[in-house]
C-alpha positions as CSV (number, residue, x, y, z in Angstrom):
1,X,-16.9,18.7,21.5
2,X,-18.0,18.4,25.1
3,X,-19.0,15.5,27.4
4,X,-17.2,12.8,25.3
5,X,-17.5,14.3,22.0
6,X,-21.5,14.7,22.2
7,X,-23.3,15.9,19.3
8,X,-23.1,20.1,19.9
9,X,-26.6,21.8,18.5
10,X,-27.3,25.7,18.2
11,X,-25.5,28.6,17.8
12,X,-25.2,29.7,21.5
13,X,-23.6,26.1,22.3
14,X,-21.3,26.0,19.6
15,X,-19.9,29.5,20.7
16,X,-19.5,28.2,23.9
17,X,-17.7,24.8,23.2
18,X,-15.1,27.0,20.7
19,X,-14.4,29.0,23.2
20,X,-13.6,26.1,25.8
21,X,-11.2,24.4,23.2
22,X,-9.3,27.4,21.9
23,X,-8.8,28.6,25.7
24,X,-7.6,24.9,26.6
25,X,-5.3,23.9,23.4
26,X,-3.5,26.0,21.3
27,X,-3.2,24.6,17.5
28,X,-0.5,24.7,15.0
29,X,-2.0,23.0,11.9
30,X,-2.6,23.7,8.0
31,X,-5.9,22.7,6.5
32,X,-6.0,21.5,2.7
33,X,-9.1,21.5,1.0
34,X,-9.7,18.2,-1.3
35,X,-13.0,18.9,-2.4
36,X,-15.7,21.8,-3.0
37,X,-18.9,20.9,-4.9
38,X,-21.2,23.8,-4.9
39,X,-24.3,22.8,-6.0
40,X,-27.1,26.2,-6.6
41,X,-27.5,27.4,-3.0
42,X,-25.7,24.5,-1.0
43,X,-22.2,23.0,-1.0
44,X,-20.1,20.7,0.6
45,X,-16.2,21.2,1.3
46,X,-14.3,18.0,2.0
47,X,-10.7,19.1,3.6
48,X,-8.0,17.4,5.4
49,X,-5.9,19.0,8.2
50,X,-2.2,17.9,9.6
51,X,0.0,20.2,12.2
52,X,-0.2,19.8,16.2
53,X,-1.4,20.4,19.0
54,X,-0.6,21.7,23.1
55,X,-2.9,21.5,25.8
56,X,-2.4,25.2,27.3
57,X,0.9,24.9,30.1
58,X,2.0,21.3,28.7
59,X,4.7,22.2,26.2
60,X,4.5,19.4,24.7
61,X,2.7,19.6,21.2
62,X,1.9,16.4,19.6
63,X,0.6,15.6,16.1
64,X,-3.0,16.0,15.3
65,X,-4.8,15.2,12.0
66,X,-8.3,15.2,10.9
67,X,-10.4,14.6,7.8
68,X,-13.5,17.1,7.9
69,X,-16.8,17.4,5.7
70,X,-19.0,20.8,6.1
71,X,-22.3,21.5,5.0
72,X,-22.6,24.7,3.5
73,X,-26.4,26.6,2.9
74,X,-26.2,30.3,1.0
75,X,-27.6,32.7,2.5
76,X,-27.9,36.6,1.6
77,X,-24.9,36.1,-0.7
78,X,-22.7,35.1,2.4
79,X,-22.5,30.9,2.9
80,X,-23.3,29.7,6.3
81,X,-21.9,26.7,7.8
82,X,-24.7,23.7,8.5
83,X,-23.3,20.8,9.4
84,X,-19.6,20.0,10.3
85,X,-18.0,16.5,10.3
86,X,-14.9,16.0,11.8
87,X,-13.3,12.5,11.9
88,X,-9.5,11.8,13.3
89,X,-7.7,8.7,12.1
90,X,-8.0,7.5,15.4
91,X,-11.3,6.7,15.2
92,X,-13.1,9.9,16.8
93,X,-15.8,11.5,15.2
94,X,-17.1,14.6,16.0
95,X,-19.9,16.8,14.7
96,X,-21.5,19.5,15.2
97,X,-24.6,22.2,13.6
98,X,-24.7,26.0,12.8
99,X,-22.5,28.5,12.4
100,X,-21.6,31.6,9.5
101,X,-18.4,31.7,7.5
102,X,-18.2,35.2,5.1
């Protein structure tokens, strides 16, 4: 999520914004999975995720909860990640393309 939470597209960028969020806050939080429709060679996984979060040298974690929606595309028997929504009760929405989960 960079520059406000604009829209993040391709691989190389995605790589870089995860790496600037994991280096800058450090998460505690436990991600339940409400929904998983597979549907031939696509799917969608609907989850919901509560815990906290620090910004790195704060010490101070606070709550953090999100509903999030992926897009999922098979691919030589492994499914890749296609589309990811992320949306925090606060209003925030984020999303973002690409990406390979095993």
């Amino acid at each position: 999520i960079r520059d406000q939470g604009e829209t993040v597209v391709g691989r190389e960028e995605i790589k870089v914004t995860y790496n600037d969020i994991f280096r800058a806050i450090r998460f505690k939080r436990e991600p339940q999975f409400d929904q998983i429709r597979v549907m031939g060679e696509v799917a969608v996984a609907m989850t919901n995720t509560t815990g906290t979060m620090e910004l790195v040298g704060s010490r101070a974690p606070v709550a953090a909860q999100s509903r999030e929606l992926f897009g999922l595309q098979k691919e030589e028997e492994m499914w890749r990640i296609t589309e990811v929504r992320i949306n925090h009760p606060g209003g925030e929405e984020c999303g973002c393309r690409g990406g390979r989960s095993g």
